[in-house]
C-alpha positions as CSV (number, residue, x, y, z in Angstrom):
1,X,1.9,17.1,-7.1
2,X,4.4,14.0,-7.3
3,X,3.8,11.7,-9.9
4,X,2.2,8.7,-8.4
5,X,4.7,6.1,-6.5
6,X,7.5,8.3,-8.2
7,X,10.6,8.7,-5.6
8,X,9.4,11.8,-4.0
9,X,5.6,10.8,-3.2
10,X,7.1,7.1,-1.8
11,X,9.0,9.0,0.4
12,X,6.3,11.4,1.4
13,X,4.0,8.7,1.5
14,X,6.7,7.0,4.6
15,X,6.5,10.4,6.8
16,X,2.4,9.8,6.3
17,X,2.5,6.2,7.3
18,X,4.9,6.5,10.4
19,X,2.8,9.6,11.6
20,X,-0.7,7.1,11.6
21,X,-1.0,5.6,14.7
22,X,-3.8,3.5,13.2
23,X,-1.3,2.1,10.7
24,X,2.2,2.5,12.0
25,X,1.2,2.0,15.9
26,X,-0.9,-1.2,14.7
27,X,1.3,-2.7,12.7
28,X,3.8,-2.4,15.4
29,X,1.6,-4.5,17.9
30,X,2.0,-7.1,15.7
31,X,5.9,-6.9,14.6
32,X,4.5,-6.5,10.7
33,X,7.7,-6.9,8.6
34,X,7.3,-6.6,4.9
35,X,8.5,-5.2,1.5
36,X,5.4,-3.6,-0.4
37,X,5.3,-2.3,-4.0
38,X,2.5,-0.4,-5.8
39,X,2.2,0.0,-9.5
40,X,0.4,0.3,-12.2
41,X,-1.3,-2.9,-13.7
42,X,-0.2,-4.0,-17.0
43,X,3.3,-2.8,-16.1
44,X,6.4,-5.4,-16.3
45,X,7.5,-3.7,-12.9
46,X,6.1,-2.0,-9.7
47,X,6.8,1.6,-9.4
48,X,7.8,2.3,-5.7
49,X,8.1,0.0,-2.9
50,X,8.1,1.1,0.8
51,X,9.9,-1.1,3.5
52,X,8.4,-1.8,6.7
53,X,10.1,-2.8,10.1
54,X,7.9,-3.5,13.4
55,X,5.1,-1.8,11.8
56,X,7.4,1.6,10.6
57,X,8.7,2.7,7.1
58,X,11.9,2.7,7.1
59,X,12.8,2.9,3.2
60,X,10.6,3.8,0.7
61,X,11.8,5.1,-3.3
62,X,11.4,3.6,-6.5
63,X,11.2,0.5,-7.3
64,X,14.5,-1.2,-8.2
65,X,14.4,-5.4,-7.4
66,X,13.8,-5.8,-3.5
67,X,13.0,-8.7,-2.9
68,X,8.7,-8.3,-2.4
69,X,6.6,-9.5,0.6
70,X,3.6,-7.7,-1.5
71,X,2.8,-6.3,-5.1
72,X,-0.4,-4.8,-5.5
73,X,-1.4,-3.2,-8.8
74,X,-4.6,-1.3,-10.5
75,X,-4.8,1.1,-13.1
76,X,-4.1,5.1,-12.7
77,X,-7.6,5.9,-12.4
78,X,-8.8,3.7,-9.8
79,X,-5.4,4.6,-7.8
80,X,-6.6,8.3,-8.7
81,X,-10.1,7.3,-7.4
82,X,-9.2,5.3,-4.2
83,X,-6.9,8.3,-3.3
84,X,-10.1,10.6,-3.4
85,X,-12.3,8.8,-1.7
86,X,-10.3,5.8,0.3
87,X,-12.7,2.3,0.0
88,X,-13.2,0.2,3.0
89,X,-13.8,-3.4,3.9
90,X,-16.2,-3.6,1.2
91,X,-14.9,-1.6,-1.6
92,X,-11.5,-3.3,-1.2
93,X,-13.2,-6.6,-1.8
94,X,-14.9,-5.7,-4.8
95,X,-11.7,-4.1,-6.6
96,X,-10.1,-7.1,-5.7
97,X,-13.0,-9.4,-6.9
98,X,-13.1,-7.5,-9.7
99,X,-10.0,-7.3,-10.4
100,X,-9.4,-3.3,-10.5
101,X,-6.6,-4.2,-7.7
102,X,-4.2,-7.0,-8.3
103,X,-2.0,-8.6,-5.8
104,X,1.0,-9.5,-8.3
105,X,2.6,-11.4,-4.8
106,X,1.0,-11.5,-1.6
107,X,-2.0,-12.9,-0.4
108,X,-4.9,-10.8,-0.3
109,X,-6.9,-14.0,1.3
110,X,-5.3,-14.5,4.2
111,X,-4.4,-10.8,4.8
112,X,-7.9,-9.6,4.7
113,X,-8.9,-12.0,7.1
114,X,-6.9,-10.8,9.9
115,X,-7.9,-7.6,11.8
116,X,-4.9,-7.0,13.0
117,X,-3.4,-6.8,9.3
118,X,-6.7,-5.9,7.3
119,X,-7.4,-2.8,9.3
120,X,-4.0,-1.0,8.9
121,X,-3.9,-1.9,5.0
122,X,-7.6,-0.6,4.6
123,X,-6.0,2.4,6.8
124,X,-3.0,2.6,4.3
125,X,-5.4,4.1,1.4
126,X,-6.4,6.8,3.2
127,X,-3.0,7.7,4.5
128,X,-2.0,7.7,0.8
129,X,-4.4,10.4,-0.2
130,X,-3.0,12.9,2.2
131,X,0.3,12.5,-0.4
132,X,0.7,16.0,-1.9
């Protein structure tokens, strides 16, 4: 197994996103556009970032200064946990109340309170665990 958000699970974490229609396909609907980096809270730094364009990865690797639309952080065990046993709706707003997930920049907020966007990122946790 790939060390988590290491170069070699971002990038086999891309092929997983662009083969979900429910992420990829959805986020393409709606021309999503970002630069998103997950890490490891407590760290000065994200880990691995993954570049979206009309809804597809089109860069993903380690972590090296893009410029971030979205930096969301939690510790290796609830990563560990949520890439077991993906949360939903619910689960993601507790971890974020609670502050087990941490949106270093983005807006969680506004994000979560449109379907369009807070379906494909609930969708993204799943897609993660199916990283080798």
């Amino acid at each position: 197994m790939a060390e988590l958000f290491s170069e070699e699970w971002m990038k086999e974490f891309m092929d997983k996103w662009n083969a979900e229609p429910e992420l990829s396909g959805a986020l393409s609907k709606i021309g999503f556009n970002s630069v998103i980096a997950y890490g490891l809270d407590g760290e000065d730094k994200p880990r691995g970032y993954i570049k979206v364009e009309n809804g597809k990865a089109v860069e993903a690797g380690t972590y090296n200064g893009q410029e971030l639309n979205w930096d969301l952080r939690a510790s290796t065990d609830n990563w560990k946990k949520w890439l077991k046993k993906p949360p939903g709706m619910m689960g993601l707003g507790m971890a974020y109340t609670s502050r087990k997930l941490k949106f270093e920049v983005g807006d969680y907020g506004a994000m979560i309170k449109d379907p369009r966007m807070a379906g494909p990122f609930i969708k993204s946790f799943s897609v993660m665990g199916q990283v080798d």
